[in-house]
Every structure is written in structure tokens, then in C-alpha cells.
C-alpha positions in Angstrom: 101.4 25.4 64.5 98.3 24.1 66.0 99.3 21.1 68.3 96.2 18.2 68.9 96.7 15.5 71.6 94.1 12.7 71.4 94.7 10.4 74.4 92.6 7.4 75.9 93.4 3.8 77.5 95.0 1.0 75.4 92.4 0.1 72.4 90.5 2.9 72.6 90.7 3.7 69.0 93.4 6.6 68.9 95.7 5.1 65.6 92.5 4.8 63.9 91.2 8.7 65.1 94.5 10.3 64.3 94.6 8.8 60.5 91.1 9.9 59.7 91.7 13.4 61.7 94.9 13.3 59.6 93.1 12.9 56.4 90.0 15.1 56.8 92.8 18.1 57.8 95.2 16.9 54.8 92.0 17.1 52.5 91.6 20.6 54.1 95.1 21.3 52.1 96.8 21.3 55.8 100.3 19.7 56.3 99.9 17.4 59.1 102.6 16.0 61.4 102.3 13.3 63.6 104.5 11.8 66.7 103.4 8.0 68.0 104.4 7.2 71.8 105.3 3.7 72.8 105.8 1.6 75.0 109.1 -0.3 74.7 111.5 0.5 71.7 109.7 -1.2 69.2 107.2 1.6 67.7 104.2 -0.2 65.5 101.1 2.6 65.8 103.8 4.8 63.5 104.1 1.9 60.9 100.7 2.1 59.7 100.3 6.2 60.1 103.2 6.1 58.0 101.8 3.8 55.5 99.2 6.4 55.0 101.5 8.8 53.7 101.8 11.5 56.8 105.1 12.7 58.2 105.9 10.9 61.6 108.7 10.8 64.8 107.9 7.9 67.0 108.9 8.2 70.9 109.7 5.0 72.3 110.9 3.3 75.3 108.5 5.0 77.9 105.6 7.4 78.1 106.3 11.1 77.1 104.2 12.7 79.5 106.6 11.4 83.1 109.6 10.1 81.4 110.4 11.0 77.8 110.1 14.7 78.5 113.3 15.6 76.5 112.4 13.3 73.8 109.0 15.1 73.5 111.0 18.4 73.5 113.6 17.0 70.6 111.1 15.6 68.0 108.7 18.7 68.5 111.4 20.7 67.6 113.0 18.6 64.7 108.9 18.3 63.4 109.0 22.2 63.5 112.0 22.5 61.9 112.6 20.2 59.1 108.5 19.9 58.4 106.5 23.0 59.9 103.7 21.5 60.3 100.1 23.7 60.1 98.7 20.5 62.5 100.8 18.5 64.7 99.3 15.4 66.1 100.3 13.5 68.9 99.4 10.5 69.8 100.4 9.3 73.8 100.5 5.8 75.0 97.1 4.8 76.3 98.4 4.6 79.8 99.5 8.3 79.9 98.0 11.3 81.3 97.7 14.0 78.6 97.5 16.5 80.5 100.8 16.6 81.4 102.0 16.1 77.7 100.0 19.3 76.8 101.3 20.9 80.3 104.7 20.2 78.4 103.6 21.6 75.4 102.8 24.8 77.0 106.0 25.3 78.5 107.8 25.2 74.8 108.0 28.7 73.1 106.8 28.1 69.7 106.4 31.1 69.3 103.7 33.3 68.0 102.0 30.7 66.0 101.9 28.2 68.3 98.4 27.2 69.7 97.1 24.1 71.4 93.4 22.5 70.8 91.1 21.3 73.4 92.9 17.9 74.9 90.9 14.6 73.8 90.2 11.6 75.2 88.7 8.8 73.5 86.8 6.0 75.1 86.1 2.2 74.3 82.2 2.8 74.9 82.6 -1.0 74.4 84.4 -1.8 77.2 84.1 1.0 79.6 82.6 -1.0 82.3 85.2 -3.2 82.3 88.1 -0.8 82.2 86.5 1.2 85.2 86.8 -2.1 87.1 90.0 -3.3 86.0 91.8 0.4 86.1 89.0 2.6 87.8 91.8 5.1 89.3 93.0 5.3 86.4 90.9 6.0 83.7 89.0 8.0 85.7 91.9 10.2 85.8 92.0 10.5 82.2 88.9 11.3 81.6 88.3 14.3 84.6 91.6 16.1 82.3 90.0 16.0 79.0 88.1 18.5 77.6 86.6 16.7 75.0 85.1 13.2 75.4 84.8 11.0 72.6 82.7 7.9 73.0 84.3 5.8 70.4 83.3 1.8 68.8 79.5 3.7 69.3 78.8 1.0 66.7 80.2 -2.0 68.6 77.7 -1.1 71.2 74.1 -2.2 72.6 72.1 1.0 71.7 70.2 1.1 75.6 73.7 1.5 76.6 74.9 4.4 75.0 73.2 7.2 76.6 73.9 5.5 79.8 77.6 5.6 79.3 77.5 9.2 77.7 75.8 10.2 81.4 78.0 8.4 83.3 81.0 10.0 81.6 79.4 13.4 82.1 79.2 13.1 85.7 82.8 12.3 85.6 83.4 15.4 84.0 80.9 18.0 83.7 83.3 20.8 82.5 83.7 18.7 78.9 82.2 18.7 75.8 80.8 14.9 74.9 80.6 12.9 72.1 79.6 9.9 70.2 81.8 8.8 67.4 83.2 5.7 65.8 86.3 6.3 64.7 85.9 3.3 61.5 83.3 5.8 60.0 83.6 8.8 58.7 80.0 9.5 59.0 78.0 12.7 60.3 79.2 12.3 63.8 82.8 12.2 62.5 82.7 15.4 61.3 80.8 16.7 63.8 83.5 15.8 66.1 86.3 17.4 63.7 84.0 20.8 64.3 84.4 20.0 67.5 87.8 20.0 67.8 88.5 22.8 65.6 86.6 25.4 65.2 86.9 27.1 61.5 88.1 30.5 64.1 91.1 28.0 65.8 92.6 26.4 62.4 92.3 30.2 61.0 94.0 32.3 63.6 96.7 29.4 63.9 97.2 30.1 60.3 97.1 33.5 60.3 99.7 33.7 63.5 101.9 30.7 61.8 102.3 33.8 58.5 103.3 36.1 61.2 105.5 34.2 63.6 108.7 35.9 65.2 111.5 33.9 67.3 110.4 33.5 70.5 111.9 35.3 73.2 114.7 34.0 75.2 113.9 33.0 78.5 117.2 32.1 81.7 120.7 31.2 80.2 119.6 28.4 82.3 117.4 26.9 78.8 118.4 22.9 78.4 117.2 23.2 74.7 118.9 23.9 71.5 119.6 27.5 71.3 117.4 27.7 67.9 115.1 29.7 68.9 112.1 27.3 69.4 112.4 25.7 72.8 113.4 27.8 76.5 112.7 25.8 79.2 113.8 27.6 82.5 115.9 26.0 85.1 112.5 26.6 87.5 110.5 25.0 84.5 112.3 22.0 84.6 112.5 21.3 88.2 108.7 21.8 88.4 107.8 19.2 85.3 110.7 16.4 87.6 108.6 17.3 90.3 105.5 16.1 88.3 107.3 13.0 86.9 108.4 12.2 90.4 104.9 12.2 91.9 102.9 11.4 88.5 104.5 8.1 86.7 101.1 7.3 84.8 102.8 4.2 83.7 103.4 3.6 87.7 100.1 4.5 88.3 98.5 2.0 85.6 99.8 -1.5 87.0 99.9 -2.5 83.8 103.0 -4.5 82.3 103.7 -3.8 79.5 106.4 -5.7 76.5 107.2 -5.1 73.1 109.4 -7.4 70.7 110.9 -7.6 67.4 112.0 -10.5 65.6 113.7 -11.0 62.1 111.6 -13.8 60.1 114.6 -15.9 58.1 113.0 -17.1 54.9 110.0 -16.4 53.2 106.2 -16.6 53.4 103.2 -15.8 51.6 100.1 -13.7 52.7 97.9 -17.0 53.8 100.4 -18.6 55.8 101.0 -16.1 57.5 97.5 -15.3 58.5 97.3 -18.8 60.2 100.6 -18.2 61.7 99.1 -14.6 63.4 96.2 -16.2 64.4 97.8 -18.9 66.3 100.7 -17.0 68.0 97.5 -14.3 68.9 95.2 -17.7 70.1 97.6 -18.6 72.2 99.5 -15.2 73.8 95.8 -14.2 74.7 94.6 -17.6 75.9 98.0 -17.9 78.4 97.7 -14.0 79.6 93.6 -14.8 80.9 95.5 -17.7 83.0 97.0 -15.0 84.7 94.7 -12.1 84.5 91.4 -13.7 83.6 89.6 -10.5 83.2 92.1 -8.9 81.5 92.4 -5.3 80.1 94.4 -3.6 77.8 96.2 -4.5 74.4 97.7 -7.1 72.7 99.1 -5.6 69.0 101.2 -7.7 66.3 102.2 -7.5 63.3 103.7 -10.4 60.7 105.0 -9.5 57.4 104.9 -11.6 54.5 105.9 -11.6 51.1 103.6 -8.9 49.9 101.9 -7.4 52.8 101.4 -7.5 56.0 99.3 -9.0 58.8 97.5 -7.3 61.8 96.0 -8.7 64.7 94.7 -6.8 67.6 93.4 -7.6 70.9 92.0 -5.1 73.9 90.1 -7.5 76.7 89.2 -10.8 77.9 86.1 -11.4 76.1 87.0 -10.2 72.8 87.8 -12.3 69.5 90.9 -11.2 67.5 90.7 -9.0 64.9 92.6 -9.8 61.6 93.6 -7.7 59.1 95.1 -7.0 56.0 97.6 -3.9 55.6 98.5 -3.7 51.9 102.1 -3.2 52.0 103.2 -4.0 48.9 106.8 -6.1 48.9 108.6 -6.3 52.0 112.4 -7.1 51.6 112.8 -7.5 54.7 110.0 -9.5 57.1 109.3 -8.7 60.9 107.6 -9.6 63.7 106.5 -7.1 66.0 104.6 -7.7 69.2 103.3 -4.9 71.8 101.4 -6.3 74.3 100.2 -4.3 77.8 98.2 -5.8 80.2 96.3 -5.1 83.7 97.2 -6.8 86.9 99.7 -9.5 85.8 103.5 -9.7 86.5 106.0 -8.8 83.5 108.4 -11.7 83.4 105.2 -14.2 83.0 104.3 -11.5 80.2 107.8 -11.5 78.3 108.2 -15.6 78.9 104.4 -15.7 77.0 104.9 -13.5 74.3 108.8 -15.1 73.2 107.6 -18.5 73.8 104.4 -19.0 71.5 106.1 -15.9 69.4 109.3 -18.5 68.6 106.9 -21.9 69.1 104.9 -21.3 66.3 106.8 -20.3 64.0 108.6 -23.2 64.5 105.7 -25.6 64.0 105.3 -23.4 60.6 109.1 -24.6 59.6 109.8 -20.5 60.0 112.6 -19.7 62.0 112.8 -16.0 64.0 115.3 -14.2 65.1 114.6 -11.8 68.3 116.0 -7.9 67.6 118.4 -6.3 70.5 117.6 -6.3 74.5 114.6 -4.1 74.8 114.2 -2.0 78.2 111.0 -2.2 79.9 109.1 -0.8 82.9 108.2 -3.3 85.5 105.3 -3.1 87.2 
């Protein structure tokens, strides 16, 4: 099993990436998995991967790279098992540090087969300048790990500014490989990218050593994982990767506040309605956040079923519009509301009061009454 991890700050593209990297592999006549990490217990990136037809296992409830480590372990193993994958994909929140996911990955014996590509970032080339200011630490850290760089949303982007950003990102990291991509297309530079990331010689020899894998040894009696054969993590291992979480909470080190809800819609709607109903709840969530972070960074996501398909709106700074969109869904039994939203420098409670205020508000106004799932855990930052 070769194992990709595409990582990058909130909105840089990396649902989009991993569905076209999905298909171009699938088209390849590889079986692709996928795992989705988010924040909060409501997982919405692995609604729409799923609705393209690939295998997935969301994480939820933290990041998987300081605090989900066991999770991680489980659903890499299950994926293995019940699936065995040629390609598993994983996709970390965009305020993780991948590095220590594939650091994680490493210390899993998968035996034989297993084999990890070069660790991704991607990069809003659109709002780079901003997310440097906002989150410089940060997503500076990010990128100096990766060892390939993708400048993605190329297309969204002043053309005298590309080559500037491509430099500066190279003197952030002059060990990686860059690249420009936009991850909407799946143009030359696309595929160029796939090349990039694997090599016909990588997917090969994975394959080859996937036809001849043996059990992996087993490592101290010590081991916290299933005794199956597929994951020995010594007692040393383990007090090494707390050490890391101790010292390395990326979601501590982001400031960003992150909340995700769910709500049960009572009644029924149709596909128009509940456009305007997205657009409102979005035009007013985004318009609230800026009074408390008016240079905001990071991502807003919902999504609003209807009848027969479902709504998506997305948001990833201050000074950008919504983006609607249409997810053909077919006919929903049962209609949700799902909100994710993470932002920089603003305090959660004033998030989570925003989000299930205009979330329930609205609705109302609409006649449409909503019911909020369970008592979700967040971090607080």
C-alpha cells in the first residue's frame, strides 16, 4: 500500500486535490482509499469524497497528527483490512502539521508493501500573503516539512504574482520540489503534478511489494495495537510520539477556533429555497465573524440539503465572496445542516454563539424549523 498525505492551511484546495488524485489513480485501475480529518465531530470533506464513489473513514473530533493518534492507527488498519487499498489518501485538517501524521505512518508496520510518497502541501497562491500575516508561524511551518509544494487556485491569481510567490515559497524551502497547479483543472500542470508525486517506478515497486507482502514482524509485547499483524508500536514508540503531542499541538499552535454543527431540518424544502436560505445564513456568519476578526483567515464550510440535492457554500478569508454550489445528490430522506467553520484570532464562544444563532434565525424567517444534533467537543483556543 502506497500511503499519500496532501496537507495545507484551511481552503487551500485539498478535498478538491484528493478527488481528482483519486480519480486520475482509480482511472489507472488502482483501488483508492481515503481518510478525511476534522475538526469537531461533524465530518463534511468525507460527504462529498464519498459522493464520488471512493471508499472513506473520517477522523473527527481533533487533528490526527497531536491528538487522534490511535484513531489514525485504527482506521489505517480497518482500511487495510477490510479494503487493501493499492493508494491510501489522507487528507489532515488544514491546521495540522503532516509531518507528524507521516512520522506516524512510519512507525506502523505495514509490512513489506507499505511505502509512503513525498508529503504535500498545497497552497492558496490566492491568499498567501494574507495567511503569512494572519498565521505566519504557522504556515511557515507547514510548508519548510513538505516536500512537494503545490501552488494551487494558480487561476484565481494576478499572473505578475505567480512567479513571485513560487520564489518566495522556494526560499522557504529550498529542499522541495515546486509547483503550479489548480486543482479545478485537470489540465497539463495536473498531470504534471500526478508525475510528480508518483513516479511510474513508486506506484510499480508498491505494487510489486503489495503481491509479495509477508506479516510484519513483531516488535515488544509492549505493542498497544491489535495483535493482527499490521500495527507494533513499541512502548518507546509511543512515549516518543506523546512527547511530540505534548510539545507540538498544531491545533494549539494555530490560534484558530474552530466549531462544527449539525442540525436536523423538520420539514421539507426544495433546491431554490434553499439556496437563498445558504446564502443568507453564509451572508451573515461571515459578516458577524469580520466584526471580530476583520481580517480574517481560514474557513467557513456548510452544507443544506434539500429535497433533491444538496447546497454548498464555502468561505476562506475576509475579502472573499461566497461560493455556491450545487452537489447532485439525488433524494435526501433525511435533510441536514452541517456547518464547520475555523477561524484566526477570534475567541470560540463568540464563534459557536454566531454560527447557532443566524444558523437557527434564518431558518426561522424561512418558516423552517432545525433541530441541533448532540453536544459536540471542541478545542478552545
Amino acid at each position: 500500500m502506497l500511503t499519500l498525505i496532501v496537507g495545507g492551511f484551511l481552503g487551500s484546495g485539498k478535498t478538491t486535490t484528493i478527488i481528482n488524485t483519486g480519480k486520475y489513480l482509480v482511472d489507472k485501475g488502482y483501488k483508492v482509499a481515503i481518510i478525511v480529518n476534522e475538526i469537531g465531530e461533524i465530518g463534511i470533506d468525507g460527504d462529498i469524497i464519498k459522493k464520488f464513489g471512493f471508499d472513506t473513514k473520517e477522523i473527527t473530533n481533533g487533528c490526527i497528527c497531536c491528538s487522534l493518534k490511535m484513531g489514525l492507527r485504527s482506521t489505517v488498519i480497518t482500511l487495510f483490512n477490510s479494503y487493501n487499498p493499492d493508494v491510501l489518501i489522507i487528507e489532515p485538517t488544514g491546521i495540522a502539521f503532516p509531518n507528524l501524521i507521516k512520522r506516524e505512518i512510519e512507525l506502523m508496520d505495514l509490512g513489506e508493501g507499505a511505502e509512503i510518497a513525498p508529503l504535500v502541501t498545497l497552497i492558496d497562491g490566492s491568499r498567501f500573503k494574507h495567511i503569512l500575516k494572519e498565521m505566519k508561524n504557522f504556515s511557515t511551518r507547514q510548508i519548510e516539512d513538505a516536500e512537494i509544494l503545490a501552488i494551487n487556485k494558480i487561476d484565481l491569481m494576478d499572473k505578475i504574482q505567480i512567479p513571485i510567490i513560487e520564489e518566495s515559497v522556494q526560499q522557504l524551502n529550498r529542499k522541495a520540489k515546486v509547483i503550479r497547479i489548480s486543482a479545478n483543472n485537470n489540465d497539463e500542470k495536473f498531470y504534471s503534478f500526478m508525475d510528480m508525486i508518483f513516479p511510474e517506478e513508486l506506484l510499480n515497486r508498491s505494487l510489486d511489494l503489495k503481491v509479495q507482502e509477508t506479516k510484519p514482524k513483531e516488535m515488544e509485547k509492549t505493542s498497544i495495537a491489535p495483535a493482527n499483524g499490521l500495527s507494533f508500536v513499541s512502548k518507546k514508540d509511543m512515549e516518543l510520539i506523546r512527547d511530540e503531542q505534548e510539545t507540538e499541538s498544531s491545533i494549539d499552535a494555530s490560534g484558530v477556533a474552530t466549531y462544527a454543527a449539525e442540525y436536523n431540518i423538520k420539514g421539507n424544502t426544495d433546491i431554490d429555497r434553499a439556496k437563498l436560505i445558504a446564502k443568507e445564513i453564509m451572508k451573515n456568519i461571515k459578516a458577524e465573524v469580520m466584526e471580530h476578526s476583520p481580517e480574517f483567515i481560514g474557513h467557513i464550510k456548510m452544507f443544506l440539503d434539500s429535497n433533491a440535492d444538496t447546497v454548498k457554500m464555502n468561505v476562506t478569508a475576509y475579502f472573499e465572496d461566497p461560493q455556491l454550489e450545487v452537489i447532485e445528490t439525488g433524494n435526501n430522506d433525511i435533510l441536514k445542516l452541517k456547518i464547520l467553520s475555523a477561524i484566526s484570532n477570534m475567541e470560540k464562544k463568540e464563534l459557536v454563539k454566531i454560527v447557532d444563532t443566524f444558523a437557527t434565525d434564518v431558518c426561522k424567517r424561512y418558516g423552517i424549523e432545525i433541530e441541533k444534533l448532540g453536544t459536540h467537543h471542541e478545542h478552545n483556543h
